[in-house]
C-alpha positions as a Python dict, from the first residue, in 0.01 Angstrom:
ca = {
    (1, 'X'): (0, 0, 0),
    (2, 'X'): (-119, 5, 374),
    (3, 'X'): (-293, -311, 554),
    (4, 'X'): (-569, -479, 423),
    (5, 'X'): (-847, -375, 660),
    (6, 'X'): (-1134, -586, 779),
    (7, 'X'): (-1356, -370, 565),
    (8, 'X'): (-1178, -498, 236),
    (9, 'X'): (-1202, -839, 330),
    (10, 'X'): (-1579, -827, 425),
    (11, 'X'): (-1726, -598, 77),
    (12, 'X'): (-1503, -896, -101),
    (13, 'X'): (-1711, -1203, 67),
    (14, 'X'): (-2004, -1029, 102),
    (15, 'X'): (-2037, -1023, 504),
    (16, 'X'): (-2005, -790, 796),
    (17, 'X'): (-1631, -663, 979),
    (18, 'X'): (-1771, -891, 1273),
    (19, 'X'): (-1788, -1164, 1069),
    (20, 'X'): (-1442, -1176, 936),
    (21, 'X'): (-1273, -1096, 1297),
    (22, 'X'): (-1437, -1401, 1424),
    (23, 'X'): (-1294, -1616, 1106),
    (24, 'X'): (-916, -1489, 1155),
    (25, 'X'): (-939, -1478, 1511),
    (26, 'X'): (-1047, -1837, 1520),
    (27, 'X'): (-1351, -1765, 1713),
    (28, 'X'): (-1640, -1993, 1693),
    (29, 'X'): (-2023, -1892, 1551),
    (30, 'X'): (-1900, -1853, 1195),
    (31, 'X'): (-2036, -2148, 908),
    (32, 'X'): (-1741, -2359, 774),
    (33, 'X'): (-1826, -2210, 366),
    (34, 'X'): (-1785, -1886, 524),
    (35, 'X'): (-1473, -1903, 724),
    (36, 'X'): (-1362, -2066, 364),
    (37, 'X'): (-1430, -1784, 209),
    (38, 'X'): (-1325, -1539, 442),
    (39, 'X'): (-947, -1681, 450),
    (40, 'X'): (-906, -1714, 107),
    (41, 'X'): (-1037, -1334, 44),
    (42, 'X'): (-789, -1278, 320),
    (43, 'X'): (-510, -1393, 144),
    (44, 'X'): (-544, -1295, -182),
    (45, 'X'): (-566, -955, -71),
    (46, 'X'): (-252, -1033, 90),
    (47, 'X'): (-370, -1033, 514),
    (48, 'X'): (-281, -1360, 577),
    (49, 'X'): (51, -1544, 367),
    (50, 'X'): (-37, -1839, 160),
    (51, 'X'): (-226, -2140, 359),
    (52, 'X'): (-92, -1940, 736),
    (53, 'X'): (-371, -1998, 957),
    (54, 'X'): (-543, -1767, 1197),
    (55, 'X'): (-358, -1695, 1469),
    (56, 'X'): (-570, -1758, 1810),
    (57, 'X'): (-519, -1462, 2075),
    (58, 'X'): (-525, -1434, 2394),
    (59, 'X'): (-879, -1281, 2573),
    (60, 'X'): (-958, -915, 2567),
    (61, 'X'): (-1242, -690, 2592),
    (62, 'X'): (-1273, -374, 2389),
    (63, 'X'): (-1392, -47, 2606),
    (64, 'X'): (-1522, 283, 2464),
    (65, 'X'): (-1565, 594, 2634),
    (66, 'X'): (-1609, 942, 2535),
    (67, 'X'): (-1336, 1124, 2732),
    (68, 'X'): (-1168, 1135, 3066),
    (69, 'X'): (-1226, 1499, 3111),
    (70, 'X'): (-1451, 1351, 3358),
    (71, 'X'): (-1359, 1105, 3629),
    (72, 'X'): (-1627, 885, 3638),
    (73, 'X'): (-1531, 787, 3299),
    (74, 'X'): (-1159, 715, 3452),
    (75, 'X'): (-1307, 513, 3723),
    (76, 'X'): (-1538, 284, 3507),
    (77, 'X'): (-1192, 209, 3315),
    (78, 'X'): (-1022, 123, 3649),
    (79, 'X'): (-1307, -83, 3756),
    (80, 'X'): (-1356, -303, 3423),
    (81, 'X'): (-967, -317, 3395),
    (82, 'X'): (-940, -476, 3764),
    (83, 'X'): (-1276, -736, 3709),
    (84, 'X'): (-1072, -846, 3328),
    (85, 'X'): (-753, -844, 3488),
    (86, 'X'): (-928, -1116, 3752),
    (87, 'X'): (-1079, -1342, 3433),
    (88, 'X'): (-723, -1351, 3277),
    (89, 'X'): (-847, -1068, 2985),
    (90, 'X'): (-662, -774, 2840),
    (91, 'X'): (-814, -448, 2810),
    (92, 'X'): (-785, -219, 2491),
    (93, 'X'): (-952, 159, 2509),
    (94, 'X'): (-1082, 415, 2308),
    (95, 'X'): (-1184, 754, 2400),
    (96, 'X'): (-1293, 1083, 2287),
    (97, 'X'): (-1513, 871, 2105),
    (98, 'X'): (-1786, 1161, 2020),
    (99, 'X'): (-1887, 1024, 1677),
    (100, 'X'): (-2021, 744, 1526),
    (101, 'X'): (-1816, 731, 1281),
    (102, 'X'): (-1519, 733, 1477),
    (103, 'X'): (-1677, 486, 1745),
    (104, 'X'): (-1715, 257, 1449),
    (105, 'X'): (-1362, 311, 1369),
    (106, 'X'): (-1296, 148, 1742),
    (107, 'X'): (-1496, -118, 1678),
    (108, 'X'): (-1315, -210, 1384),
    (109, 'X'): (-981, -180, 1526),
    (110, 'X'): (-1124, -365, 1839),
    (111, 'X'): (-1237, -640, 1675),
    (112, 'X'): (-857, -676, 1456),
    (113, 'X'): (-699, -715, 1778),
    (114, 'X'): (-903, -969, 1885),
    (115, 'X'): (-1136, -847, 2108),
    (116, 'X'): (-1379, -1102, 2275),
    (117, 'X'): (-1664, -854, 2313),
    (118, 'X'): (-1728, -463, 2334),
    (119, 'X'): (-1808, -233, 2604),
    (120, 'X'): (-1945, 74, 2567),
    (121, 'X'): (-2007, 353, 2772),
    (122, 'X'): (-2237, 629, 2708),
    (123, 'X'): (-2201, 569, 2371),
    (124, 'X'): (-2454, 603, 2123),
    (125, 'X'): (-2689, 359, 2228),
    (126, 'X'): (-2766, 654, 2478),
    (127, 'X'): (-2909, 866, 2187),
    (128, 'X'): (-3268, 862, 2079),
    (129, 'X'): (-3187, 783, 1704),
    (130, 'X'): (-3157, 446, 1607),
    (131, 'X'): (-2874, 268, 1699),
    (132, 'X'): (-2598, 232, 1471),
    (133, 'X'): (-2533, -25, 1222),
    (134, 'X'): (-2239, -175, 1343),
    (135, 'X'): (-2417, -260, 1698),
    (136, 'X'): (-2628, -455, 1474),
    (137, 'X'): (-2314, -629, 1278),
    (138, 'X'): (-2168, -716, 1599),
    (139, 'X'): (-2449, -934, 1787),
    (140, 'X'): (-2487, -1109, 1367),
    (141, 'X'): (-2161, -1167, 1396),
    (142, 'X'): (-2172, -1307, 1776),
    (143, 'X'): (-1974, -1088, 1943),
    (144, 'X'): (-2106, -1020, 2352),
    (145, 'X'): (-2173, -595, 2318),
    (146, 'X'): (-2231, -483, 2656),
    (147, 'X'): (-2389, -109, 2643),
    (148, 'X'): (-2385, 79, 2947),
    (149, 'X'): (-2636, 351, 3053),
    (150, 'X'): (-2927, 341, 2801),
    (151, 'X'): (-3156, 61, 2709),
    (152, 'X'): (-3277, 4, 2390),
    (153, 'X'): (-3527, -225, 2205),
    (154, 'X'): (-3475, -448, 1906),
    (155, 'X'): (-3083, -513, 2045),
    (156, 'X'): (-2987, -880, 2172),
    (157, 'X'): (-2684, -702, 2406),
    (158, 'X'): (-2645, -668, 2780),
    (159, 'X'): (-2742, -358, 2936),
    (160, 'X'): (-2633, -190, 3215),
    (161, 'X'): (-2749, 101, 3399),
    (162, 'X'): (-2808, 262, 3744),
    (163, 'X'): (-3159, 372, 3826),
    (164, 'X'): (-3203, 731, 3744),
    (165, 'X'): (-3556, 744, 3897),
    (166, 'X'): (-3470, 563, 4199),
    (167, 'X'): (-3164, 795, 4209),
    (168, 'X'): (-3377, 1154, 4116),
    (169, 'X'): (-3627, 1081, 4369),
    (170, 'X'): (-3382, 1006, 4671),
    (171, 'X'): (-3230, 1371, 4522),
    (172, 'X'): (-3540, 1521, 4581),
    (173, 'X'): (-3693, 1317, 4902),
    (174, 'X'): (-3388, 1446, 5030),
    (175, 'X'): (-3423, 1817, 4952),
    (176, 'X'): (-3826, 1837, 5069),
    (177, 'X'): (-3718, 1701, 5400),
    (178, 'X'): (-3519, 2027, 5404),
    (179, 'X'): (-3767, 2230, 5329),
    (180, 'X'): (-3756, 2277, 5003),
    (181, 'X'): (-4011, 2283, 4743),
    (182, 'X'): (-3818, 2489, 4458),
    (183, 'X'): (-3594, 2226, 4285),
    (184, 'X'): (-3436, 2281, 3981),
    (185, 'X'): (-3239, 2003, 3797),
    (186, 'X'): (-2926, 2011, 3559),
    (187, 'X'): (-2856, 1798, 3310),
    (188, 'X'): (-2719, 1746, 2957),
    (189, 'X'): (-2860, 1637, 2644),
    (190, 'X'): (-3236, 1589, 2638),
    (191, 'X'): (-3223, 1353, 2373),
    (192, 'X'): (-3043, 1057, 2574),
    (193, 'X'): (-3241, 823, 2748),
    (194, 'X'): (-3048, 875, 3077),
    (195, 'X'): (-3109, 1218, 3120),
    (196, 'X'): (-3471, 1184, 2969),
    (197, 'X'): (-3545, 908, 3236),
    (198, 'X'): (-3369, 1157, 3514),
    (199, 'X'): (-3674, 1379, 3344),
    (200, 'X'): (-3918, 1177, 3380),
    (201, 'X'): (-3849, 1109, 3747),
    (202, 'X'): (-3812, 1485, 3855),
    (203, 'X'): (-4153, 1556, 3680),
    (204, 'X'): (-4329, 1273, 3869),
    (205, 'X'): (-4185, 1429, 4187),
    (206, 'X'): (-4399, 1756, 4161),
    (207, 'X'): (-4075, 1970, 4153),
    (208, 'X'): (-4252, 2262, 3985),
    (209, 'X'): (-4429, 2509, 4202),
    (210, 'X'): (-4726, 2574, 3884),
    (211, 'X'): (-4827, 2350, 3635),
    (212, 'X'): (-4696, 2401, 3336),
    (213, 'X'): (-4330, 2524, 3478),
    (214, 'X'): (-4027, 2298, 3439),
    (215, 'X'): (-3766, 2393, 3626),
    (216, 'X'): (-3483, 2252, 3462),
    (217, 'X'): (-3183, 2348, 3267),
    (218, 'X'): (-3045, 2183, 2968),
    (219, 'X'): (-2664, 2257, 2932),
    (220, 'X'): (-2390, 2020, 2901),
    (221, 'X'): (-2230, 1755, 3146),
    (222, 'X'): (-1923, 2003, 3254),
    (223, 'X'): (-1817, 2235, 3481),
    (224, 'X'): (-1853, 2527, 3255),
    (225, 'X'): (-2215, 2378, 3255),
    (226, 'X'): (-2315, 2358, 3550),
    (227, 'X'): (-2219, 2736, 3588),
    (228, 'X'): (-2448, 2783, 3328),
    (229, 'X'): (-2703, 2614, 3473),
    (230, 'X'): (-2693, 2795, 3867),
    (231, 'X'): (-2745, 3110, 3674),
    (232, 'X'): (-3012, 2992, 3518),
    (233, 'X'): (-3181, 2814, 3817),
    (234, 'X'): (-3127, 3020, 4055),
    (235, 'X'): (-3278, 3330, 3844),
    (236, 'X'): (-3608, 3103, 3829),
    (237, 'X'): (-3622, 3097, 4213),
    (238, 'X'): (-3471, 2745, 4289),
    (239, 'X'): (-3289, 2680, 4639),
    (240, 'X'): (-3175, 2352, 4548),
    (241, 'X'): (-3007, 2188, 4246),
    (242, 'X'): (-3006, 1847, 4148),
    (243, 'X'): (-2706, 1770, 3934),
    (244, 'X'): (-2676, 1491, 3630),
    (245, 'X'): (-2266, 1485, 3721),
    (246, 'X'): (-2107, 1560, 4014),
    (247, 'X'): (-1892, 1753, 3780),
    (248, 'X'): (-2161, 1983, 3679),
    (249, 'X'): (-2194, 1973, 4044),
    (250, 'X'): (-1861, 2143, 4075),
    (251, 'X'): (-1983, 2411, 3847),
    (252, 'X'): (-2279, 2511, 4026),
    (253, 'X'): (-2114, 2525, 4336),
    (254, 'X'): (-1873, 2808, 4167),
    (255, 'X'): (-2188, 3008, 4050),
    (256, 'X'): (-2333, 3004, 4326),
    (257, 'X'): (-2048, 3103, 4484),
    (258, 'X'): (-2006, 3430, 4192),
    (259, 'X'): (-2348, 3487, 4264),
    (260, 'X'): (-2272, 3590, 4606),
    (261, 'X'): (-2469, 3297, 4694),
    (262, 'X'): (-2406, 3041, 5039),
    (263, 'X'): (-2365, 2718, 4997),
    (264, 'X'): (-2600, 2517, 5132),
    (265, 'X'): (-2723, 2865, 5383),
    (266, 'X'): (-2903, 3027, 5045),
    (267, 'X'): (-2834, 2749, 4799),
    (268, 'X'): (-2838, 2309, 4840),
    (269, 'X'): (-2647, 2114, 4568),
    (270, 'X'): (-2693, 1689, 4487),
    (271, 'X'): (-2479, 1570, 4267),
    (272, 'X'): (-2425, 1243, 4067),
    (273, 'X'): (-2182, 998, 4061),
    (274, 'X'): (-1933, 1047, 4367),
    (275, 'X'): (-1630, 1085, 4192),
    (276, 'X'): (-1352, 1072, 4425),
    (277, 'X'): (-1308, 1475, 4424),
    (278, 'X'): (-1673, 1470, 4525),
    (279, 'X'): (-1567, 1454, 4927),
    (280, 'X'): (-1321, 1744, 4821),
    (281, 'X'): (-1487, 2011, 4720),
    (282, 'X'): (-1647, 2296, 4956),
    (283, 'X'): (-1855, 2232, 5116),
    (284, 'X'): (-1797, 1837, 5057),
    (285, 'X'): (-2074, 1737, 4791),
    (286, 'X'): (-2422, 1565, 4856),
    (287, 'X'): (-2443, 1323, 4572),
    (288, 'X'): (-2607, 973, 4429),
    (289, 'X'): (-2306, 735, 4455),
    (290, 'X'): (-2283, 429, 4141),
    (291, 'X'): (-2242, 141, 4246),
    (292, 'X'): (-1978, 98, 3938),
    (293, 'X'): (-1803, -188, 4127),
    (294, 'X'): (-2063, -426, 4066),
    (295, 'X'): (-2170, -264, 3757),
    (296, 'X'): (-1823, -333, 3571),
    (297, 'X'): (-1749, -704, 3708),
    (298, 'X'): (-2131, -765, 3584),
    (299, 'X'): (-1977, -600, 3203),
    (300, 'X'): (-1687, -791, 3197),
    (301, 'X'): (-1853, -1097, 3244),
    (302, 'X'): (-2097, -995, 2983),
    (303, 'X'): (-1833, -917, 2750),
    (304, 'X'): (-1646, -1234, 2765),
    (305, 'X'): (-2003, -1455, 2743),
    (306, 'X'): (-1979, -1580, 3094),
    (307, 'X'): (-1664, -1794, 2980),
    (308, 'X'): (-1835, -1948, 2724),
    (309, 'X'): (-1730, -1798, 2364),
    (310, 'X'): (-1952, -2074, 2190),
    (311, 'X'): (-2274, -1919, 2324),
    (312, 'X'): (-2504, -1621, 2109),
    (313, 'X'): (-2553, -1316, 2280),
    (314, 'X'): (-2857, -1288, 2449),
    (315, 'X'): (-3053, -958, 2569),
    (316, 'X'): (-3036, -912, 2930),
    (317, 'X'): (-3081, -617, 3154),
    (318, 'X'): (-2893, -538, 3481),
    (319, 'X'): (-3045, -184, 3661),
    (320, 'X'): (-2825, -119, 3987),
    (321, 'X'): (-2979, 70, 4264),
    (322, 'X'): (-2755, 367, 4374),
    (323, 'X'): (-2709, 518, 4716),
    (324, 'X'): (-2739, 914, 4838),
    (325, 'X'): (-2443, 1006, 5015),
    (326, 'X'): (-2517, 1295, 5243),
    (327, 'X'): (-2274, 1579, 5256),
    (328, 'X'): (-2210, 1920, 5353),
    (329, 'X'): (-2376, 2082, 5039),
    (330, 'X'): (-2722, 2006, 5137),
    (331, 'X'): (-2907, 2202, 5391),
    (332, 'X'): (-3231, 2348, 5493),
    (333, 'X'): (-3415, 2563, 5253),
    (334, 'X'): (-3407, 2919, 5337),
    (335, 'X'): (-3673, 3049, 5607),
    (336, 'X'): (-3846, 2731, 5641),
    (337, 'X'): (-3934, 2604, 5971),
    (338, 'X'): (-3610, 2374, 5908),
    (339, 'X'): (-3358, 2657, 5916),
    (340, 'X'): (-3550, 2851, 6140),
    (341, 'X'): (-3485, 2599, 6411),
    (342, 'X'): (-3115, 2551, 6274),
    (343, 'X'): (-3054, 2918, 6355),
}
């Protein structure tokens, strides 16, 4: 018979997975009767031996991420590794985390190792259906959840996000200064709040030449879809491209180039993110730079309660401001006055 799991131990006393991590790691926020009850269920389905206490671990914060096809997912792990590393915490991972039920299943192994609180980013908090149930078991419990990019109501976790408007209108203050007034944008799923506030913001800019017309294209954060998305865009008259990745970025900069198309002569690409192959590509890509320094030192803290594990998590609400980082991919439109007197 395998290991009891934290499941059996919580349908048998009648609480959450949260709960019963707390009570065997020896974690404060847990009533004496049911840390009682949790130990004994614990060993009479055979977790703990006979009268063994909990064992106490050592710090650690649990991270989930959905892959690292793409680099900025890489980086925030590098980042929130370093800022743990500083507070004297260990770092577990999970990724290709593209279900809930198997981001639940990391939340559940998370939380047998010990974790002191959960990161996660872009997980499904970012979706417009409610958020799951075990978000919900986790703050009951006490456990810090830190959810990064996407902010929703009714959640007592810290959230953490860059500022897609402020970062969609720099993208497209920067291309009208150019000369151009045909903007398309690329993005991924339309039901996430990050890409529906990226929405939001290009539609308050005016990017559309007629009422009515939305230039934008809904494909997939990747490079196959940002391919997708210069044939599309550029077939609907667009000179410039705002990108949601700078990985998509990397994709439209190889349609355009199938297309025949100059990059930024016929064609100006912003991207998102500046990933470190960002400077690399060619030409070297325009793009909104995270500030994900800050942004994971401000998560760890969050997940390991500001040093104090005796505290309840509280809802707060961090919103960096990110920086455009002007490259070689962005240039006058075609034929206005701009590239008239670059030529």
């Amino acid at each position: 018979m395998g290991r009891t799991r934290l499941l059996d131990i919580a349908r048998q006393v009648g609480v959450s997975e949260a709960t019963v991590s707390r009570v065997l790691n020896d974690r404060n926020g847990v009533s004496e009767k049911t840390r009682s009850a949790v130990l004994e269920a614990a060993r009479r389905l055979g977790r703990l031996a006979p009268q063994m206490p909990a064992l106490s671990v050592g710090r650690s914060v649990g991270v989930v991420v959905p892959d690292l096809e793409n680099p900025i997912f890489a980086q925030w792990l590098e980042r929130i590794e370093a800022h743990a590393f500083e507070a004297d915490a260990t770092v577990q991972v999970a990724m290709r985390v593209r279900t809930r039920d198997r981001e639940r299943a990391a939340v559940d192994r998370f939380l047998q190792a010990g974790a002191s609180g959960i990161i996660m980013v872009s997980g499904f908090h970012a979706y417009a259906q409610d958020p799951p149930q075990h978000y919900r078991d986790l703050i009951a419990a006490g456990v810090p959840l830190v959810l990064v990019n996407g902010v929703r109501e009714g959640l007592d976790a810290a959230f953490i996000s860059t500022d897609d408007s402020d970062a969609i209108d720099a993208a497209v203050r920067h291309l009208r200064e150019l000369g151009h007034r045909r903007i398309g944008l690329a993005v991924g799923d339309e039901h996430t709040w990050p890409v529906r506030a990226k929405i939001a913001a290009f539609e308050r800019s005016g990017s559309a030449e007629r009422a009515g017309d939305r230039p934008i294209a809904f494909t997939d954060f990747s490079r196959a879809g940002g391919y997708e998305a210069a044939g599309e865009l550029v077939r609907r008259g667009a000179t410039a491209i705002v990108c949601g990745s700078d990985v998509m970025a990397t994709g439209v900069l190889e349609g355009a180039r199938a297309a025949g198309l100059r990059v930024p002569g016929d064609l100006s690409v912003v991207g998102y993110d500046d990933i470190p192959q960002a400077s690399m590509t060619t030409p070297p890509l325009t793009t909104i730079r995270q500030d994900l320094d800050a942004m994971a030192r401000a998560a760890v803290r969050a997940a390991l309660g500001g040093g104090d594990r005796s505290r309840r998590p509280v809802r707060t609400e961090l919103v960096v401001r990110p920086q455009l980082v002007v490259r070689g991919s962005t240039g006058a439109a075609p034929g206005s006055r701009a590239d008239t007197m670059a030529r």
